[in-house]
C-alpha positions, 0 to 999 in steps of 0.5 A: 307306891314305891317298889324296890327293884334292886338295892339301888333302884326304886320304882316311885311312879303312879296310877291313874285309875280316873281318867277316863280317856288317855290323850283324850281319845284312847278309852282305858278301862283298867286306867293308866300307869305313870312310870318313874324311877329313882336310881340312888347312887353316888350321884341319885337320878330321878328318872322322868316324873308324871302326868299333873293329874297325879302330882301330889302323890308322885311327890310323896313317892319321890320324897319317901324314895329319896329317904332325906337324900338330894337328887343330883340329877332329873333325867327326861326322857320323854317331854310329853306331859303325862311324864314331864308335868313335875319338872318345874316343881323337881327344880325349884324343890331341889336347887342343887338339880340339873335336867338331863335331857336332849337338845330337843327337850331342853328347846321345848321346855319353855313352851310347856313352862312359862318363863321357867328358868334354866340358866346352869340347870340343864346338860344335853345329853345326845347319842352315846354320851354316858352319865356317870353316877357310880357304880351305875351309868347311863348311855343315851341313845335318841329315839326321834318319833318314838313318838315325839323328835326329843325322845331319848332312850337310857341303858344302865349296864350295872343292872342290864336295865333299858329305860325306854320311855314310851316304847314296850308301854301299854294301857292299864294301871299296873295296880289292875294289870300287874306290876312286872310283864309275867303277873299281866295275863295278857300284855299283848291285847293292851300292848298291841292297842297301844302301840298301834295307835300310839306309835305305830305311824313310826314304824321306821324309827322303831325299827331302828332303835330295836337295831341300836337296843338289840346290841345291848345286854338288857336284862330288864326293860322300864317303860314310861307307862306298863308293866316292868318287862324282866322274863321272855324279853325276847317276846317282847322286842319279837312283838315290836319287831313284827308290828314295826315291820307292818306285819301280820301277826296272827292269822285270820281276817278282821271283817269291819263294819259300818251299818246304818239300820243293820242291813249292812252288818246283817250281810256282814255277819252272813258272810262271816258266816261263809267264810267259816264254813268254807275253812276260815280259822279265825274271822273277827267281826267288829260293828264300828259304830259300837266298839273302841276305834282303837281297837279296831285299829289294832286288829286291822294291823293284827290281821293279814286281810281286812274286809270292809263293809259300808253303808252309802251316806251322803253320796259317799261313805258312812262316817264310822267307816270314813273315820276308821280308814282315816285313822289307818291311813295316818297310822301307816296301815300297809301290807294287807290284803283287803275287800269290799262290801258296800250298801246303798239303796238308790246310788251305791257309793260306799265302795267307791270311796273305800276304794279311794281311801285304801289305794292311798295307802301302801302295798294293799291288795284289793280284792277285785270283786265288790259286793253291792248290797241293795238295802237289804240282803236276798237270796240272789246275793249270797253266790256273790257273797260265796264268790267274793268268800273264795277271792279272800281265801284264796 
């Protein structure tokens, strides 16, 4: 679809309501958006173009877009394929075209295309150059590892808009979720996912583009994936800020379990119970071998204390538990308070390597006592469930 966004922006990117899986790891039940933008002025700026998945009808929009004109330049500001699988096209479609791009993207795209030709096609673009189109302008900024090196930012001060790339997005087709930030009914559940598990490990980096961004009067944000953030902008960039400083943001305790035959998540589940009757205002519980990896993720970064509760297996850890903690390590989990209940019915080890595992991480309080659960739980291990009920809410 195409959607003006003013007399001289258009909005030209496209769902993806197929795909079953973002980066072949991420479940997207309400689909992907591919963003992209037309800005027509003197000059006319095509900004970034989509997944290939998607191409033929982001060539429609474009051509519909351009309503006979020729675009001048294509910027890119993001290499990543789900947004630069059309640049080889833009550029043999339209001859008069030159990319627009930093010296890193412009390095990669010989390994995303093969042989293509960019003798007197590209401009490199670094930190605080300006694109002169007319009445609009756009000043870069780099954005390395959010989430790739190449990335680069772009901010038009004639409609106060942030071109963002993959900063602010989030999973979801915004024909199921709503085209601007105020018609989604909840961008923080699919923002949060993806941030954590996107661009999380990079918290670093976020932080410092919110510093360059946060001088600029920005009226509008348009990310590469998600809605179009006009309203509350300072919801938003609170949000990032909160996530990239590996804050909590909610209060409560996220319980995640890994249970072999259900002995572990029974007890799970009772202390849950404990921990409510003894005030607890928000407890969470998620059976790892059956819910979204991502959004297990997510919670874990949402809340300030974590309590992990694991089956034995191999004389080490059950591998849901394992995978989980693997992925918060590469994605920087820090600053929390966590606990342990481990199972095992001959030679507890689970906690053991819980252990291991989460001393790798940074600032993580562990929570001294562990409950050992033998098989199946019994009346003579609820006081050390209670026990361990006051540690955590202490």
């Amino acid at each position: 679809m195409t959607v003006s966004l003013n007399d001289s922006v258009k909005y030209i990117g496209v769902d993806d309501l197929d795909l079953d899986l973002f980066e072949s790891q991420y479940i997207v039940p309400d689909g992907m958006s591919y963003n992209s933008y037309v800005i027509l002025d003197k000059k006319v700026a095509v900004m970034d173009t989509s997944d290939a998945r998607k191409g033929e009808e982001w060539k429609a929009n474009l051509v519909e877009a351009l309503a006979g004109r020729e675009p001048d330049y294509l910027v890119v500001h993001h290499m990543e394929p789900d947004h630069s699988a059309l640049i080889a096209w833009a550029l043999g479609a339209y001859p008069g075209l030159v990319l627009v791009a930093s010296a890193k993207a412009i390095q990669m795209l010989g390994q995303f295309f093969d042989g293509i030709d960019l003798a007197g096609r590209t401009q490199t673009v670094k930190e605080g150059d300006v694109l002169e189109l007319g009445k609009h302008s756009l000043r870069f900024f780099a954005a390395p590892m959010v989430h790739w090196p190449e990335v680069m930012v772009s901010f038009d001060a004639a409609d106060g808009a942030l071109y963002s790339a993959d900063a602010f997005g989030k999973f979801g087709a915004l024909s199921k979720c709503g085209f601007y930030g105020r018609d989604d009914d909840d961008w923080a559940c699919e923002g949060r996912r993806y941030y954590f598990n996107i661009v999380g490990k990079y918290g670093a980096q976020v932080q410092a583009l919110l510093a360059k961004v946060g001088k600029l009067p920005v009226k509008t944000i348009r990310p590469l994936h998600g809605p179009v953030l006009e309203d509350n902008l300072g919801d938003y960039v609170s949000l990032y800020d909160t996530w990239s400083r590996y804050e909590p943001e909610s209060d409560g305790i996220f319980i995640a379990v890994a249970s072999i035959h259900g002995g572990t998540l029974e007890a799970a589940e009772r202390f849950a119970d404990i921990l409510r009757a003894k005030g607890a205002r928000k407890v969470v519980l998620s059976d790892l071998c059956r819910s979204d990896i991502a959004e297990n993720v997510e919670d874990a970064f949402r809340y300030p204390t974590m309590v992990l509760a694991a089956s034995s297996y191999d004389a080490g850890l059950f591998t849901p538990m394992y995978e989980f903690l693997h992925r918060l390590q590469i994605k920087n989990y820090s600053n929390r308070r966590v606990a342990l209940i481990e199972n095992g019915s001959w030679a507890p080890s689970a906690a053991r390597v819980m252990k291991e595992m989460v001393g790798n991480m940074k600032n993580i309080e562990l929570v001294e006592q562990v409950v050992t659960i033998r098989s199946r739980m019994k009346a003579t291990d609820l006081p050390a469930l209670e026990a361990l009920a006051d540690a955590v809410l202490s």
